[in-house]
C-alpha positions in Angstrom: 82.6 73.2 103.4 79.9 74.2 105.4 77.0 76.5 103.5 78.0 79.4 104.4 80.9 79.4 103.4 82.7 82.1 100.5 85.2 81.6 97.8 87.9 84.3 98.4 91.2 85.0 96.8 94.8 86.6 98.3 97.3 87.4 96.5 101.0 88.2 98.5 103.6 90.3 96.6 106.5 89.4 98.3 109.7 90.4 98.0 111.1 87.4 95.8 107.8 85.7 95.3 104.1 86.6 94.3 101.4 83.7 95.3 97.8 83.0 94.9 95.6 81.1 97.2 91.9 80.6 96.2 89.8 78.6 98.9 86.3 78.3 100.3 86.4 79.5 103.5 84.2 79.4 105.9 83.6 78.5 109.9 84.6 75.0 109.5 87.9 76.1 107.9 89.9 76.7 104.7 90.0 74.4 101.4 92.5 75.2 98.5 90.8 75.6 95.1 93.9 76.8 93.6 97.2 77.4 94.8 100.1 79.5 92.6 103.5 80.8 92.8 105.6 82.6 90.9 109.1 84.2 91.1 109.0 87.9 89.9 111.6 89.5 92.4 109.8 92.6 93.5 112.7 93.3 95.1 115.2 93.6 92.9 117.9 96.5 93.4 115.4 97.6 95.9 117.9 97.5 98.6 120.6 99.4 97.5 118.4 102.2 95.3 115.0 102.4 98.0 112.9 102.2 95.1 111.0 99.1 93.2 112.3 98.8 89.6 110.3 99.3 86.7 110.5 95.9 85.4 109.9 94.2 88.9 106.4 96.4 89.1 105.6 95.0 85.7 106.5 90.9 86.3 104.6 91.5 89.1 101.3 92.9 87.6 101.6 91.0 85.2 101.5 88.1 87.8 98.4 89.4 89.3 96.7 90.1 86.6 96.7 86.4 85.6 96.0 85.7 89.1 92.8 87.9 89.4 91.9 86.4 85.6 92.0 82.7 87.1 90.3 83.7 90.2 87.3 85.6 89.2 86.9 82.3 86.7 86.6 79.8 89.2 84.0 82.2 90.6 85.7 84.0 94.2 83.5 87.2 95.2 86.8 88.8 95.9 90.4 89.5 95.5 92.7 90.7 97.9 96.2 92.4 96.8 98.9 92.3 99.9 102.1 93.9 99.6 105.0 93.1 102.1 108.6 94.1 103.2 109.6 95.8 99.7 106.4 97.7 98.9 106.9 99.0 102.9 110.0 100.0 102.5 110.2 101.5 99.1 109.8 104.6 98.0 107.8 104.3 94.9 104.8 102.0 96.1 102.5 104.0 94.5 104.1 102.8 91.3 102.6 99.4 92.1 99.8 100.5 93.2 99.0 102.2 89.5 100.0 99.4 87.9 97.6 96.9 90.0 94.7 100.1 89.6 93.2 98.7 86.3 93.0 94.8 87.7 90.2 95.7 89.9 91.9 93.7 93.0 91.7 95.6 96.5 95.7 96.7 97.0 96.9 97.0 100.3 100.5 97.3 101.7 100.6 96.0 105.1 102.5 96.7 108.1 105.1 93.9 109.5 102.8 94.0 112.7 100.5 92.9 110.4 102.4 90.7 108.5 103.2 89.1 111.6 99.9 88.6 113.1 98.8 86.7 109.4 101.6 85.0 109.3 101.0 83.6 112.4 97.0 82.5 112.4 98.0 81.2 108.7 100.9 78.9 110.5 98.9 78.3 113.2 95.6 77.1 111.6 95.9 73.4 112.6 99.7 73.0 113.6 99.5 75.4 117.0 99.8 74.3 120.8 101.4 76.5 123.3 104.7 77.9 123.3 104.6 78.1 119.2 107.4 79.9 117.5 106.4 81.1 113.5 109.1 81.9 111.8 108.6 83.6 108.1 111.9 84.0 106.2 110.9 86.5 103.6 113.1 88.2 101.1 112.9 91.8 102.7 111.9 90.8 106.3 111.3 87.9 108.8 108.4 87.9 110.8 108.9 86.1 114.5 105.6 85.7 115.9 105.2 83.3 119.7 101.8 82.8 120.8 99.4 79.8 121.3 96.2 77.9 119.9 95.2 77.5 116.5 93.1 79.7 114.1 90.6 76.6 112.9 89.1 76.5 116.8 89.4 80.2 117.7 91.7 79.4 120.6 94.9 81.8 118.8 96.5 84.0 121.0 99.9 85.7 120.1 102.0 86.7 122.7 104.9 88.4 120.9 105.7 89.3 117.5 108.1 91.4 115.6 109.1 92.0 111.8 112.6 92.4 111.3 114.4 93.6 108.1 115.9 90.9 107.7 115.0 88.5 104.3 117.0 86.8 102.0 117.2 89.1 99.2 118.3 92.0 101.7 121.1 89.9 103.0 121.8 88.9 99.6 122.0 92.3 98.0 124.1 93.8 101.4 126.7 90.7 102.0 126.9 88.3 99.4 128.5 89.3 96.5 130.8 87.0 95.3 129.8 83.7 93.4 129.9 81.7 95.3 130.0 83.6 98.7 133.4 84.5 100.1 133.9 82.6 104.1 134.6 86.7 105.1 130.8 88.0 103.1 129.2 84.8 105.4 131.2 85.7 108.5 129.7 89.5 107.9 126.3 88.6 106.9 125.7 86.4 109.8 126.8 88.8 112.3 124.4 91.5 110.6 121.7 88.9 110.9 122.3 87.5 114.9 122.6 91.2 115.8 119.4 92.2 114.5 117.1 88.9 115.2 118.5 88.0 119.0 116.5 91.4 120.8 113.5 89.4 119.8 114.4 86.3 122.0 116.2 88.0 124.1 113.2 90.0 125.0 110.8 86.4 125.5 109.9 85.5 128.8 110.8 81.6 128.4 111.9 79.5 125.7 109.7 78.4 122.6 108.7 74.8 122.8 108.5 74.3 118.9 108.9 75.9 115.6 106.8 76.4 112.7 109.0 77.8 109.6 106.8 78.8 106.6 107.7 80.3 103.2 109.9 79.2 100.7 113.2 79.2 102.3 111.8 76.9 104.7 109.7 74.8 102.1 112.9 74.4 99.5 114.8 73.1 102.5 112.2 70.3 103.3 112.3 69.6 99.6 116.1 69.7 99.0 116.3 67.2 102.7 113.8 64.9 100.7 115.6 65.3 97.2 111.7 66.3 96.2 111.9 66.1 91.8 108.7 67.5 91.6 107.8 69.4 94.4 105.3 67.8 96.5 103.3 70.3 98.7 101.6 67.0 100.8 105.1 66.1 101.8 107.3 69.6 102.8 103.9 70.5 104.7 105.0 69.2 108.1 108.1 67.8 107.6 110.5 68.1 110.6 113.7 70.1 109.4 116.5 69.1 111.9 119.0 72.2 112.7 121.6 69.7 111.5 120.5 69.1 107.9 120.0 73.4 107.7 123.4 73.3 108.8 124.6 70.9 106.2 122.6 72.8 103.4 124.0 76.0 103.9 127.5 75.0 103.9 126.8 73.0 100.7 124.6 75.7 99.1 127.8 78.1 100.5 129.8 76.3 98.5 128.4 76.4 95.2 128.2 79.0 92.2 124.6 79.9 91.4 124.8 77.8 88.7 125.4 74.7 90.3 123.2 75.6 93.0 120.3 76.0 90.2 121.0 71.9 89.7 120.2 71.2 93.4 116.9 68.6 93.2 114.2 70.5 95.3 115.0 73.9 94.7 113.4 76.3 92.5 116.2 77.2 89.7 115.0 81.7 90.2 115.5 80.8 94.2 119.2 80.0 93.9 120.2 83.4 94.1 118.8 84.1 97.7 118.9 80.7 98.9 122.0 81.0 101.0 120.9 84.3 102.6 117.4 82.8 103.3 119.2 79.8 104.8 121.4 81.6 107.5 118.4 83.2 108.5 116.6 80.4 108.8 119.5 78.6 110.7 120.1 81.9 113.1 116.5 81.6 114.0 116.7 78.2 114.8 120.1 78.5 116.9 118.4 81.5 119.0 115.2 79.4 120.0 117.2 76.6 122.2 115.4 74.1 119.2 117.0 71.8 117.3 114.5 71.2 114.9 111.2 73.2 113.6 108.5 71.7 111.5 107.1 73.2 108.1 104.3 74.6 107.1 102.4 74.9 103.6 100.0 77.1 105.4 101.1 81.0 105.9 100.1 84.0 105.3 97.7 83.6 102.5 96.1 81.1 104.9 96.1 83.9 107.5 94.7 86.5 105.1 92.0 84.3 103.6 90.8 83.6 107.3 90.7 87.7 108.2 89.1 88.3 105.1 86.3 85.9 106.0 86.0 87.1 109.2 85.9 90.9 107.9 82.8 89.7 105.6 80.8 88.2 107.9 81.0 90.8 110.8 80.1 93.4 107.5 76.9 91.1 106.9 76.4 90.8 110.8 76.6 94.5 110.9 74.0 95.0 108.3 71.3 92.6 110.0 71.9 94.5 112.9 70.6 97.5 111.2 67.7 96.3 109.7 67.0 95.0 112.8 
């Protein structure tokens, strides 16, 4: 990394899944330190009650807290908090925000334009070109971001973008209640889905040329196509993920009770419960470009956010010099 570079940490509390990336960043780029993920299900009951449980606000400070521990030791000058789709939408945010207060970690809960726009430059960093699709299956939302160019050369430029509430833990908690999922809940839950992702491409000017699918529906499809046993970030980052074999997974994943579908080499045993959802999604989205295929990414959001965050920093210090003249 180049000398000017900063250590800096993210953390994003998703719905299903809270993360850590610390990396130097700096203008030559982003290099992992230490990655992290955890299942802590922010959003459990969330749908059906509006309001984050008591015991998901706790897994997930508890999360962070070990996070912000490991960060601060390998030495990053700051840690960054995001909240997503069920911190938006809930009504009890503040809950989490009380329980992150003591951690000393700057809390924010960020818009689904924003979302979007990380998502995006996160995606984007080195896989872009024009006509890029980014597609980020969440557990409360999906962002659907198409623009162009990639963050590491400055040449990003989105051209549409749009969070929908549409994740795999909503689906899961509004259509699929039987174990494993009546042909009727999949029937429903894919109509709900179509209806509220096609305005987005309706809406685009021309087709997408390709696909970029981050997040953990997308990277424990790669690793489930590859039979991964362990999980191998070096090989689900980029792997092309035909719109036959998300076909294929979902009717298999369909047909199994979560318990079977927690034996399934290359997915994460506390993802089996919103698997199928996410999967749907993920196949609607793909059906609704024109593509048959999308490649995935490793690098999302966190990538997105650690970039900003840099870029916040040194406009700060450019700022200052200014001053002093």
């Amino acid at each position: 990394m180049a000398a000017e570079s900063m250590r800096l940490a993210v953390v994003d509390m998703g719905t299903v899944t809270t993360r850590l990336l610390v990396a130097d960043v700096g203008a030559d780029g982003v290099r992992e330190v230490v990655r992290r993920s955890q299942i802590t299900h922010l959003g459990d009951g969330w749908t059906a009650s509006g309001r984050l449980a008591p015991d998901a606000v706790g897994r997930v400070a508890d999360t962070v807290a070990r996070y912000a521990e490991e960060a601060r030791a390998l030495g990053a000058a700051q840690v960054v908090a995001l909240a997503t789709s069920a911190a938006r939408d809930a009504d009890n945010a503040d809950d989490l925000a009380r329980a992150l207060s003591p951690l000393g970690v700057s809390f924010q809960v960020i818009s689904g334009d924003r979302e979007a726009a990380l998502t995006f430059a996160g995606a984007a960093y080195e896989m872009g070109g024009e006509g890029t699709l980014v597609v980020d299956v969440g557990g409360g939302s999906t962002e659907l971001v198409l623009g162009s160019g990639r963050a590491i050369d400055g040449t990003l430029r989105i051209e549409a973008a749009r969070s929908v509430d549409v994740g795999s833990k909503r689906v899961t908690e509004m259509f699929l209640a039987s174990d494993p999922p009546s042909a009727h809940e999949m029937q429903a839950a894919l109509a709900y889905v179509a209806d509220e992702l096609r305005p987005f491409f309706a809406a685009l000017p021309q087709r997408p040329r390709r696909m970029i699918s981050v997040a953990g529906t997308a990277t424990s499809l790669a690793a489930i196509d590859m039979a991964l046993d362990p999980y191998d970030p070096e090989r689900v980052h980029g792997y092309l993920l035909t719109g036959a074999a998300v076909a294929d997974a979902r009717e298999r994943l369909a047909s199994m009770t979560l318990q079977e579908r927690k034996q399934v080499v290359g997915l994460e045993p506390d993802r089996a419960s919103v698997i199928v959802a996410g999967t749907l999604i993920l196949e609607t989205a793909l059906a609704l470009s024109g593509l048959d295929s999308t490649l995935v990414s490793e690098h999302d959001i966190l990538y997105g956010a650690a970039l900003d965050l840099y870029a916040s920093h040194r406009a700060h210090a450019a700022g200052i010099r200014d001053e002093r003249g």
